[in-house]
TORLO-649783 format. One line per field, with one value per residue (C-alpha): residue in one letter; residue number from 1; x, y, z. Coordinates in pm, whole numbers, padded with zeros to 5 digits. Example, Ala and Ser with C-alpha at 12.3 -4.5 7.8 and 13.67 -1.06 7.14 Angstrom:
REM TORLO-649783
aa <- (A, S)
i <- (1, 2)
east <- (01230, 01367)
north <- (-00450, -00106)
up <- (00780, 00714)
//
This chain:
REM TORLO-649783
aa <- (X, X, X, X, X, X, X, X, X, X, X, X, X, X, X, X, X, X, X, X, X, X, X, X, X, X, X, X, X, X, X, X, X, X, X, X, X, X, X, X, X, X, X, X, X, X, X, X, X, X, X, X, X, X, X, X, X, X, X, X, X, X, X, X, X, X, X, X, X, X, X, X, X, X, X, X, X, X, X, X, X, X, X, X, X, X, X, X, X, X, X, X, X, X, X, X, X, X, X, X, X, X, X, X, X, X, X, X, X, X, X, X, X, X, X, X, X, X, X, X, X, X, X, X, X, X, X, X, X, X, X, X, X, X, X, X, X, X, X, X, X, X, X, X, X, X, X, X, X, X, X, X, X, X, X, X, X, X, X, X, X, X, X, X, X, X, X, X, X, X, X, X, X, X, X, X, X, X, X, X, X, X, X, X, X, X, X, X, X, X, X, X, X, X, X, X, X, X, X, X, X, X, X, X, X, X, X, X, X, X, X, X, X, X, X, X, X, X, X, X, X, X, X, X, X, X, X, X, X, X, X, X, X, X, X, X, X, X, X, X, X, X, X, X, X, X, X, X, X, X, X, X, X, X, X, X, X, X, X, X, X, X, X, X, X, X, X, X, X, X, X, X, X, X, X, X, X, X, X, X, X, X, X, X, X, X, X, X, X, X, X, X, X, X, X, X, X, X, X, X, X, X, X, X, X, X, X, X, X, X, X, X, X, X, X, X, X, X, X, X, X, X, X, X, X, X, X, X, X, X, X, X, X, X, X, X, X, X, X, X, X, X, X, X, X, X, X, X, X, X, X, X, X, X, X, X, X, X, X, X, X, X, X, X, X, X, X, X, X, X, X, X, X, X, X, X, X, X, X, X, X, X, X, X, X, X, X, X, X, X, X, X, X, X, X, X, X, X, X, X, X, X, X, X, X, X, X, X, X, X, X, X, X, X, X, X, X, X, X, X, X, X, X, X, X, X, X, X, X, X, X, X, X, X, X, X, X, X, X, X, X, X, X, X, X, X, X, X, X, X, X, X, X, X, X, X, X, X, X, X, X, X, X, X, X, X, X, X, X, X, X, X, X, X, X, X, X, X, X, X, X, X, X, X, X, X, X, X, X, X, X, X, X, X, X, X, X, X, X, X, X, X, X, X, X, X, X, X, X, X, X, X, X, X, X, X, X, X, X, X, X, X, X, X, X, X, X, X, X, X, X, X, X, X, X, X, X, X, X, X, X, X, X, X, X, X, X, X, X, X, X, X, X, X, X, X, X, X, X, X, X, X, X)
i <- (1, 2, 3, 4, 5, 6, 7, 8, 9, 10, 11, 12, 13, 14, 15, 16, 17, 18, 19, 20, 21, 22, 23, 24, 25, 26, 27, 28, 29, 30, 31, 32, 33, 34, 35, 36, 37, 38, 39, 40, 41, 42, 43, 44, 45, 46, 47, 48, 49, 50, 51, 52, 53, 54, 55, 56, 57, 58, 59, 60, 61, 62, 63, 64, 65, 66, 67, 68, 69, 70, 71, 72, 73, 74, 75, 76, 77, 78, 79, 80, 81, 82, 83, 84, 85, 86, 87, 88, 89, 90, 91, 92, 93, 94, 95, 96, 97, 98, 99, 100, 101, 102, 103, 104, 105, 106, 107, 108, 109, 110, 111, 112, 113, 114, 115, 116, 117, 118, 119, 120, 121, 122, 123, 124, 125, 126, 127, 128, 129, 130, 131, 132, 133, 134, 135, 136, 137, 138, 139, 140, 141, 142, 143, 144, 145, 146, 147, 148, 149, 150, 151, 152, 153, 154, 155, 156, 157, 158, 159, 160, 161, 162, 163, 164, 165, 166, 167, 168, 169, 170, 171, 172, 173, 174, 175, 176, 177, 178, 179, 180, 181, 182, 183, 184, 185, 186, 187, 188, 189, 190, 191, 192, 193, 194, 195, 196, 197, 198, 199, 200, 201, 202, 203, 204, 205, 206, 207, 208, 209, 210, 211, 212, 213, 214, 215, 216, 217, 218, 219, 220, 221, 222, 223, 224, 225, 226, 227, 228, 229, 230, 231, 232, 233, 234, 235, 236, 237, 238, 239, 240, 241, 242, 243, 244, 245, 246, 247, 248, 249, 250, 251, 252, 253, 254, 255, 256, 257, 258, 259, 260, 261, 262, 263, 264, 265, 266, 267, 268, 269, 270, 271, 272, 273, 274, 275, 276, 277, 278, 279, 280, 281, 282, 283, 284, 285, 286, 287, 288, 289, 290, 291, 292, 293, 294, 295, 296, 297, 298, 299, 300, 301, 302, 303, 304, 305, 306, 307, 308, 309, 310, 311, 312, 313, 314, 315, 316, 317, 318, 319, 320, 321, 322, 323, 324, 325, 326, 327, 328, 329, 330, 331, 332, 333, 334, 335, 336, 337, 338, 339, 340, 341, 342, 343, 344, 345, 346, 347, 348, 349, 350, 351, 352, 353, 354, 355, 356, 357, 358, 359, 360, 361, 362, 363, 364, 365, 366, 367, 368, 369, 370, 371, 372, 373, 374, 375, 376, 377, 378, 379, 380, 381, 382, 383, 384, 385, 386, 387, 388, 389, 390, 391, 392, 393, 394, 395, 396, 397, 398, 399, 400, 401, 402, 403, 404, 405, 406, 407, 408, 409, 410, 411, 412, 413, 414, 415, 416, 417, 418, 419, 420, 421, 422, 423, 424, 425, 426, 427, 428, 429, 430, 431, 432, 433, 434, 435, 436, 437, 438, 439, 440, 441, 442, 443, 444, 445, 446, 447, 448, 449, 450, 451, 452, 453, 454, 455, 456, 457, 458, 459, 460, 461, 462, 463, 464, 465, 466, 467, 468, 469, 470, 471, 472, 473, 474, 475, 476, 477, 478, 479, 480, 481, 482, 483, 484, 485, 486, 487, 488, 489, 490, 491, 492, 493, 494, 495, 496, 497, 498, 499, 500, 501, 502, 503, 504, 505, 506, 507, 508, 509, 510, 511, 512, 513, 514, 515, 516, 517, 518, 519, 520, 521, 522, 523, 524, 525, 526, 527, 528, 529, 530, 531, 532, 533, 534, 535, 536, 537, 538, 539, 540, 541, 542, 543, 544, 545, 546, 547, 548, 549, 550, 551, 552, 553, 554, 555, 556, 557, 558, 559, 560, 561, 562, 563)
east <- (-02077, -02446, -02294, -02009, -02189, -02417, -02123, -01934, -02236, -02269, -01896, -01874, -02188, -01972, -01658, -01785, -01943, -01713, -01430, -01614, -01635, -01277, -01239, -01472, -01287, -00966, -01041, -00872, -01135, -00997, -01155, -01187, -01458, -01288, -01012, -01249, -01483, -01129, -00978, -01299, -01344, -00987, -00949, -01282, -01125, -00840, -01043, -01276, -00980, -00816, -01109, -01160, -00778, -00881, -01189, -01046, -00809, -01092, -01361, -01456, -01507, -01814, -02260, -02196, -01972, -02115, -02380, -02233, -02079, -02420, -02576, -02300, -02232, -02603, -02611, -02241, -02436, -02754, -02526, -02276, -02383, -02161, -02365, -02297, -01909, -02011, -02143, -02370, -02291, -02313, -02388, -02387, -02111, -01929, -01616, -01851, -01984, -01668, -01510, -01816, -01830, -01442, -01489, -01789, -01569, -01311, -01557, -01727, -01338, -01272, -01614, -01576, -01215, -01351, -01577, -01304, -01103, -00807, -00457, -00269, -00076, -00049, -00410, -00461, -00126, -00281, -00485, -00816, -00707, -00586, -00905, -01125, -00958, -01030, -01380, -01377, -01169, -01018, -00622, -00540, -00210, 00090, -00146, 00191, 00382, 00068, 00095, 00387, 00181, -00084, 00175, 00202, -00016, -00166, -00399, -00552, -00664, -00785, -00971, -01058, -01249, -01454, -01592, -01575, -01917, -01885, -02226, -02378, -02452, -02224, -01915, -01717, -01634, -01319, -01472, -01223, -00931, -01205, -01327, -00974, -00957, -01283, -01217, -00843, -00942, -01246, -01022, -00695, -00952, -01106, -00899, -01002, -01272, -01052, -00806, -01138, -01190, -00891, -00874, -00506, -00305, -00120, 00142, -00066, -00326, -00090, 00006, -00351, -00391, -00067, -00104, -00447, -00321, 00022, -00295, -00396, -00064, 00093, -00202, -00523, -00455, -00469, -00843, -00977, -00735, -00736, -00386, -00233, 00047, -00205, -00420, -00121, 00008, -00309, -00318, 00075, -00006, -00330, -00133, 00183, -00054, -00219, 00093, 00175, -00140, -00094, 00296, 00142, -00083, 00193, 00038, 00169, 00308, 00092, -00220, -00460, -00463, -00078, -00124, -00375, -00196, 00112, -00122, -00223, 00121, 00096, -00176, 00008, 00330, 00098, -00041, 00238, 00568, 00757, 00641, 00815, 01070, 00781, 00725, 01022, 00761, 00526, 00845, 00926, 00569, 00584, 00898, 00806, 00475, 00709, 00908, 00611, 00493, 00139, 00000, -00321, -00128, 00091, -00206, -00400, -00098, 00072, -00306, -00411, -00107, -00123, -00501, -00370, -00103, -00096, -00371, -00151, 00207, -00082, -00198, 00172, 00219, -00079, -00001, 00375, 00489, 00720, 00609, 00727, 00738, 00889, 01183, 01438, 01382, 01372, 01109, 01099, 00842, 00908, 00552, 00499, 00342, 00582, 00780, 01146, 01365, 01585, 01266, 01142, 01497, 01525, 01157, 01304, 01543, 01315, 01139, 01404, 01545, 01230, 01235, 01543, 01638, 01349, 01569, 01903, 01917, 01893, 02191, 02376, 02198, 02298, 02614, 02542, 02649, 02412, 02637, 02584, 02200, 02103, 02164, 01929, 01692, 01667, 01679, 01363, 01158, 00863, 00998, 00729, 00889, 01256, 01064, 00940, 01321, 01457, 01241, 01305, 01669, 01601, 01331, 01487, 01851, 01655, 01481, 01772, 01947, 01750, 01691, 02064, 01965, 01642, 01557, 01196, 01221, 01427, 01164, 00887, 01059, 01151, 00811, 00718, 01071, 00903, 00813, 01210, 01129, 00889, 01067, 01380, 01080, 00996, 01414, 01408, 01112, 01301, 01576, 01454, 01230, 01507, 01756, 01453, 01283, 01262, 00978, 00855, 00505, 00621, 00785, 00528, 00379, 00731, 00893, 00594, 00527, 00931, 00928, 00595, 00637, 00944, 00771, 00464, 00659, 00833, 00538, 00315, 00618, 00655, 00224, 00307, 00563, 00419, 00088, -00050, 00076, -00252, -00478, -00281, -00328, -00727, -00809, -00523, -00480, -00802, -00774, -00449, -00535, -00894, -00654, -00418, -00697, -00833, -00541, -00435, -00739, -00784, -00709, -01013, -01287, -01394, -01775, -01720, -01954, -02037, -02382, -02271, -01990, -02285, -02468, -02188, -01795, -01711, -01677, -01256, -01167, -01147, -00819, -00811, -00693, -00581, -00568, -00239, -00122, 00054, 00151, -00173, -00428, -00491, -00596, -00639, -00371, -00328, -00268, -00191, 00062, -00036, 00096, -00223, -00511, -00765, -01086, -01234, -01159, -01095, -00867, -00594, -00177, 00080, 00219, 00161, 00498, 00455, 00691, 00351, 00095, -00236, -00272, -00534, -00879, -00997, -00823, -00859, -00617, -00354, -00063, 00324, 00613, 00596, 00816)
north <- (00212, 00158, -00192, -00144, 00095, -00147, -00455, -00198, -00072, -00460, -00525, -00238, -00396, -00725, -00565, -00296, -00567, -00807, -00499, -00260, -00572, -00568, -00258, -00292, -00597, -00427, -00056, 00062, 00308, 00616, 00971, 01099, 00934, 00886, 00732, 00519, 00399, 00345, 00144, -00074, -00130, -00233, -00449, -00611, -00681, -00852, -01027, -01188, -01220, -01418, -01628, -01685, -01811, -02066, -02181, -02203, -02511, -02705, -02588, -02296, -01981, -01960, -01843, -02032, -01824, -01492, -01627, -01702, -01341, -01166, -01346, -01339, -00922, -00878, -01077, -00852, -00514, -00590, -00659, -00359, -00069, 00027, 00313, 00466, 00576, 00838, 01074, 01376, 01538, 01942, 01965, 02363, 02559, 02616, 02402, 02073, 02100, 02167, 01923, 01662, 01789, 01697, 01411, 01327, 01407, 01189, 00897, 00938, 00960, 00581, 00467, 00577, 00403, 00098, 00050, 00012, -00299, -00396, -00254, -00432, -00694, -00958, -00951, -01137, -01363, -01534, -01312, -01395, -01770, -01762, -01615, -01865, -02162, -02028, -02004, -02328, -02519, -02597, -02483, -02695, -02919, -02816, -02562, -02400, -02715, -02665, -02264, -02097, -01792, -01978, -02024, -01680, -01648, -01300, -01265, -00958, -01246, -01439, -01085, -01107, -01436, -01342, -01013, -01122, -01259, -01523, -01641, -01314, -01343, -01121, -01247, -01277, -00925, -00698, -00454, -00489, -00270, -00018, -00039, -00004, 00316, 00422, 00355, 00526, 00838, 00896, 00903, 01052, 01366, 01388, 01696, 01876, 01982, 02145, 02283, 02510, 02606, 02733, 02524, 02414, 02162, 01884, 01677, 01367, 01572, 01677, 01341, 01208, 01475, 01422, 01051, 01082, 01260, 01003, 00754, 00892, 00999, 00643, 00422, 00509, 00283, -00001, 00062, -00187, -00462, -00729, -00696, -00713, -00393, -00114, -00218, -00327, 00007, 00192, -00002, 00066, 00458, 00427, 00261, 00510, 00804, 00628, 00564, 00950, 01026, 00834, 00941, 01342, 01254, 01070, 00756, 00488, 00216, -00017, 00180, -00083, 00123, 00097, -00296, -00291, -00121, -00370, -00652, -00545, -00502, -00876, -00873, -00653, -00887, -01191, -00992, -00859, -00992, -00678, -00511, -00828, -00546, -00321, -00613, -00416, -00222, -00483, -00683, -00353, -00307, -00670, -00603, -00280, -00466, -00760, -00489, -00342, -00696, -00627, -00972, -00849, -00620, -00896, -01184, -00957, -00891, -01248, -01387, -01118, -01152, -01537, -01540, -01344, -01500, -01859, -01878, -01756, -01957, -02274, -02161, -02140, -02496, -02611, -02490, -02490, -02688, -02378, -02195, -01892, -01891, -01887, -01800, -01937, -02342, -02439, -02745, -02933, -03137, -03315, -03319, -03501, -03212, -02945, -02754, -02838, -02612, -02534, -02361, -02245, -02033, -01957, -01828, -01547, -01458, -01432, -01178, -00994, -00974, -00856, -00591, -00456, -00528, -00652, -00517, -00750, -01104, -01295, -01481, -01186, -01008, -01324, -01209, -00803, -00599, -00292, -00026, -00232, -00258, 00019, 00310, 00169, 00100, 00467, 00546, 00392, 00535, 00786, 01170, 01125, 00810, 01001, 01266, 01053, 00880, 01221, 01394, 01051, 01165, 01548, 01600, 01433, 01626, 01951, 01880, 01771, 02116, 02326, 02182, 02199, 02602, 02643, 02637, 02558, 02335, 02061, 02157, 02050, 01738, 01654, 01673, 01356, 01224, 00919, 01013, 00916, 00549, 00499, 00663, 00438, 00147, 00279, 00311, -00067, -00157, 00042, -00097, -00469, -00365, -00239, -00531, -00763, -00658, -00253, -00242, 00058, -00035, -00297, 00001, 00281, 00183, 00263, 00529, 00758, 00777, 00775, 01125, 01256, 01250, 01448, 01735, 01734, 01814, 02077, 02213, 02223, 02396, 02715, 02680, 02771, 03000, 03188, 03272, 03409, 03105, 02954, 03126, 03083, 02765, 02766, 02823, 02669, 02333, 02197, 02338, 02240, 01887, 01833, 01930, 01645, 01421, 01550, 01544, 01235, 01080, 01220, 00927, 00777, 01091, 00887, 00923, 00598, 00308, 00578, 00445, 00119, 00206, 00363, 00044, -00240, -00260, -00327, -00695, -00806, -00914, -01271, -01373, -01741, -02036, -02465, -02738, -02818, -03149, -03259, -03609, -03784, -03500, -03220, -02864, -02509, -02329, -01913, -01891, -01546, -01282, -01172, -01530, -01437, -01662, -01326, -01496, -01644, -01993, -02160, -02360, -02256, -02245, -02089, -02385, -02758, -02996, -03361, -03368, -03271, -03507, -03543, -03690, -03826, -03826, -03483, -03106, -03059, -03380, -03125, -03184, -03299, -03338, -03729, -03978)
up <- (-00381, -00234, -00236, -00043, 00198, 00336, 00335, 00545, 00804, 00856, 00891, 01157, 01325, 01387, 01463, 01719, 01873, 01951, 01984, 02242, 02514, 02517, 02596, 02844, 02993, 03030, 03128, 02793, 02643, 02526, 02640, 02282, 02090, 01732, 01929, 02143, 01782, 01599, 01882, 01928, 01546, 01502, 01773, 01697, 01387, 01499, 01757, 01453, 01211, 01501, 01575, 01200, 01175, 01498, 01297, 00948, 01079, 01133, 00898, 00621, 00681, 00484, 00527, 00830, 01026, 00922, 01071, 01389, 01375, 01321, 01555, 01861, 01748, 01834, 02194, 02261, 02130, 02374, 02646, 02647, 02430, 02220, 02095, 02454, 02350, 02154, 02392, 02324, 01978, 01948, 01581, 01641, 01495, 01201, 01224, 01312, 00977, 00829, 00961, 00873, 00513, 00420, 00609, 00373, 00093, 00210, 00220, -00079, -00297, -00074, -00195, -00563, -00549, -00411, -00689, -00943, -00995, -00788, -00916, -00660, -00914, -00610, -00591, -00930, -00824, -00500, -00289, -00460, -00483, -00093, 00004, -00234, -00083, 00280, 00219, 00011, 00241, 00583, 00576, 00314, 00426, 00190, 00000, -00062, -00286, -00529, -00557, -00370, -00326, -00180, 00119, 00178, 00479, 00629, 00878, 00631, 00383, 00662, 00733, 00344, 00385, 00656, 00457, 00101, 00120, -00176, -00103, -00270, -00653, -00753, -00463, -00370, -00241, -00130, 00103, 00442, 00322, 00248, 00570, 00737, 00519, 00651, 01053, 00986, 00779, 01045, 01300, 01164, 01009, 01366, 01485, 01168, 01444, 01692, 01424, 01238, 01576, 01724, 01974, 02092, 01836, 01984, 01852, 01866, 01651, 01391, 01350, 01288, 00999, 00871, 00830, 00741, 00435, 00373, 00269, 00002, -00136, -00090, -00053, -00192, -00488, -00281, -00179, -00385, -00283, -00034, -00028, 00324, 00265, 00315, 00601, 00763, 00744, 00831, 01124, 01265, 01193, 01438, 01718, 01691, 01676, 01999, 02130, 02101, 02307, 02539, 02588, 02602, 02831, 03075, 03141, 03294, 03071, 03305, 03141, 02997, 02635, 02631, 02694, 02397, 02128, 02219, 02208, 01829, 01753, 01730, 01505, 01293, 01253, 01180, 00867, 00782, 00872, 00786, 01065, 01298, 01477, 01576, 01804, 02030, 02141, 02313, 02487, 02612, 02759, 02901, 03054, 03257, 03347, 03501, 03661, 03813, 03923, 03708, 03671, 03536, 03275, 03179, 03141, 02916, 02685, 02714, 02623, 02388, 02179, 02192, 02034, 01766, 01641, 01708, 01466, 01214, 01305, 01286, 00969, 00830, 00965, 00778, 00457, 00423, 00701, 00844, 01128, 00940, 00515, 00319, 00589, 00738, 00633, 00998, 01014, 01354, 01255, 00907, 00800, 00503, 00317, 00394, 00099, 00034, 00280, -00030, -00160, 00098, 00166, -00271, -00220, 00048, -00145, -00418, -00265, -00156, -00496, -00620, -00368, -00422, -00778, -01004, -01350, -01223, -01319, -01004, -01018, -01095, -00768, -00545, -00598, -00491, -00220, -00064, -00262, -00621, -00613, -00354, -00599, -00855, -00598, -00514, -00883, -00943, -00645, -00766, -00639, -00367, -00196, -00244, -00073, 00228, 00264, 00264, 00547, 00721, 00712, 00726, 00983, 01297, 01200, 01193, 01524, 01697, 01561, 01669, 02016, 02084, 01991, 02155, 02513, 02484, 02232, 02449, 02749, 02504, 02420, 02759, 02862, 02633, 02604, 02573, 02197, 02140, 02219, 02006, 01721, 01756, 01773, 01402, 01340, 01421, 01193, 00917, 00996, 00903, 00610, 00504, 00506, 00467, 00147, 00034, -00130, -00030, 00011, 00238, 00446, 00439, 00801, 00973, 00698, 00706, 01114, 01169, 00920, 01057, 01432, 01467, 01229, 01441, 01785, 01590, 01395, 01755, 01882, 01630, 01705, 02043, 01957, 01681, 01808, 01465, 01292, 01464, 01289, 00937, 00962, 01053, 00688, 00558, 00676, 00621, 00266, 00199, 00335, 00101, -00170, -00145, -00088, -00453, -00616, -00554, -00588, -00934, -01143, -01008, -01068, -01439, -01506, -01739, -01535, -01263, -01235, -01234, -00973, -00758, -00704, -00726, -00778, -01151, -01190, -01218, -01580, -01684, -01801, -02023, -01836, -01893, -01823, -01670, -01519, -01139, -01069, -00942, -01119, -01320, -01230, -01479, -01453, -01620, -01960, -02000, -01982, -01648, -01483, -01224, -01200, -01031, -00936, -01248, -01213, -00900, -00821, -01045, -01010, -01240, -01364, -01329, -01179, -01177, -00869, -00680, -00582, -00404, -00036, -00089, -00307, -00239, -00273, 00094, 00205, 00050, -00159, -00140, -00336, -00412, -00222)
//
């Protein structure tokens, strides 16, 4: 933990660095400081991530460009001050050290989990492998006809890279989805403040508590992962609960902070492509800034949005070939290394059968409609995923009920009627996780806001109509929100290798691997039950196919399918 305390105080160093400029550039800094630190951390992130992607065509991403982001974070710090956001602090009062010591609590459960080893089963499959070979290597060309995995591109494992820090002894390291739990749960807890004090509750606020505590019911397993579902997720919750402030506070659409979240929108599709229909959102925003002939507005998102995701469509056509895979099998450019299309289109399907219906023979699910697998699909869900699908169904109903009965209600609603576009944004990114691949965790980003925002209006609406339920909910909120955060973090309160877990995260295990043979060479490949090669031995497939073949003499001229 003491570890992962000091990896994440220098990751924030380089992020708020090159993220607070940007703000600065376009006039989007949010009055609230949590909102202002969260917004300049995450876009610094995507704005290193991206620049990582640009660099990692052409070179590592190794000692060499943390160096360059240490050194360039400390010119952008000297220049514009980040440290000046934050404002004067009143540390008087009871509810800021209430609200400081569950926050505490909050980050000390992340820390602890972050110390154990990852129980994200794709991490062992290729996200330790994808992020060896970026720090290793250039983008490999056809990376993905050795490993399909390795093919499965995210701008979170480019993110991985860039943090993992394999140059320390005991590296590489997995600290950036702790640190995206970290920036969120800062600034989702935030309100905890106002609420001890009694001060008014907002719909935007709720939300923030709300989906601070949908992380650790759904996602605080994923701490210790560099898996791409969770930050993703974390992410699309910060920009919709942005997205609601905004919306309360009627600004323009034209608003530089508007611009900004639709710019990371991008960022969000290239590290997750599930989250490609929350993309509505952004063409929406471009198309009232054309409307509104805002060159300046439109420049910022058109070039924002291009930096971060051209790095990842050029990564895709590095290592598969496809600007998008595995997808559609669309290849304009018959490069010599890219992976059959009829792959390429099985490997989609793949994963949507593994989505939907692990337990069915494939074949047999080929042949499946919605109402043959669907059933089973809910069958399996854990009572609190049937729980989130249901108050995705029952919430909005009961909203919409009792504004057809309540006068105040609608006026509420009409006052931010805006809040009903960006919940049929969410419908639509349901809406194509669903058809797409249900897995839930692929889903959570969309299912969870979509459920929680209609709540909020109507929970900050009996607020303002039940003036006593106020001060109910001054004791009991905060309480009833420290103990979800216990209780589902309990799995992870073992005082086995606590001293160990206080200094460093427990090393991963070591699985055995061999030799295994391609056309031209030979490489280890797993030899376990796992089929996951983790970290141990690098590089390493699943299997060996002497259809595959070297380009040249070395790993990093990539690999094709021999002519």
């Amino acid at each position: 933990m003491v570890l992962y305390l000091a990896v994440s105080v220098t990751i924030a160093f380089i992020t708020l660095g090159f993220g607070w400029p940007v703000l600065v550039w376009m006039k989007a800094r949010p009055t609230s400081a949590s909102a202002s630190l969260a917004a300049s951390l995450f876009t610094g992130l995507a704005v290193v991530t991206a620049l990582a992607g640009w660099v990692s065509l052409v070179a590592r991403i190794h000692f060499e460009f943390q160096i360059f982001l240490l050194l360039a974070a400390g010119v952008l710090w000297r220049r514009y001050k980040p440290y000046t956001m934050i404002g004067r602090v009143d540390p008087r009062g009871f509810s800021f050290w209430a609200a400081g010591g569950i926050l505490a609590v909050v980050f000390v459960l992340l820390f602890n989990q972050a110390a154990t080893p990852p129980a994200n089963y794709d991490t062992g499959t290729y996200h330790q492998q994808v992020i060896r070979w970026i720090n290793t290597y250039p983008a490999v060309p056809g990376l993905a006809n050795y490993h399909l995995r390795l093919g499965y591109n995210s701008s979170w494992l480019t993110s991985g890279a860039v943090f993992s820090f394999p140059f320390f002894a005991i590296g590489p390291l997995y600290p950036v989805t702790l640190f995206v739990f970290l920036v969120f749960c800062g600034y989702a807890f935030a309100p905890l403040h106002a609420v001890i004090q009694g001060s008014r509750l907002t719909t935007s606020g709720l939300l923030r508590l709300t989906l601070g505590a949908a992380s650790f019911v759904y996602l605080i397993t994923e701490v210790s992962s560099p898996g791409t579902d969770a930050p993703t997720t974390l992410l699309i919750w910060f920009l919709v609960c942005e997205a609601a402030r905004l919306i309360e506070e009627r600004s323009l659409l034209a608003d530089p902070q508007f611009i900004l979240l639709a710019a990371l929108t991008f960022f969000c599709v290239s590290a997750k492509l599930s989250s490609l229909l929350l993309a509505v959102g952004p063409a929406i925003a471009g198309l009232g800034l054309a409307r509104r002939r805002d060159f300046r507005g439109l420049t910022w998102l058109a070039g924002l949005s291009a930096f971060f995701l051209l790095p990842y469509l050029g990564r895709n056509l590095v290592l598969s070939g496809y600007l998008v895979f595995p997808g559609l099998g669309w290849d304009p450019f018959h490069f010599d290394w890219r992976v059959p299309a009829e792959t390429a289109l099985e490997e989609a399907r793949v994963i949507r059968w593994f989505a939907s219906s692990p337990g069915t023979p494939f074949n047999e699910f080929e042949t499946m409609h919605l109402v043959d697998w669907a059933p089973e699909w809910f069958a399996r869900l854990l009572p609190r995923q049937k729980a989130l699908l249901a108050a995705c169904g029952g919430l909005p109903l009961l909203l919409a009920g009792l504004a057809l009965i309540f006068r105040s209600l609608r006026r509420q609603i009409g006052r931010a009627v805006w809040l009903l576009s960006l919940q049929a944004i969410l419908l639509c990114g349901i809406i194509f996780w669903f058809l797409s691949a249900p897995a839930m965790r692929f889903g959570y980003g969309a299912l969870a806001a979509f459920a929680s925002l209609p709540g909020c209006v109507l929970l900050e609406w009996l607020i303002q109509r039940l003036p006593g339920l106020k001060r109910v909910l001054r004791p009991l909120l905060p309480a009833g929100l420290l103990a979800v955060l216990l209780l589902f973090s309990r799995p992870y309160w073992s005082l086995q290798n606590l001293p160990q877990r206080w200094l460093t995260p427990l090393p991963p295990p070591v699985y055995p691997s061999a030799p295994c043979a391609f056309k031209n060479f030979r490489t280890m490949c797993q030899d376990n039950e796992v089929h996951a090669c983790h970290s141990s031995i690098f590089p390493c497939a699943i299997y060996g196919n002497p259809d595959i073949e070297k380009r040249g003499e070395s790993l990093r001229e990539g690999f094709r399918y021999a002519p």
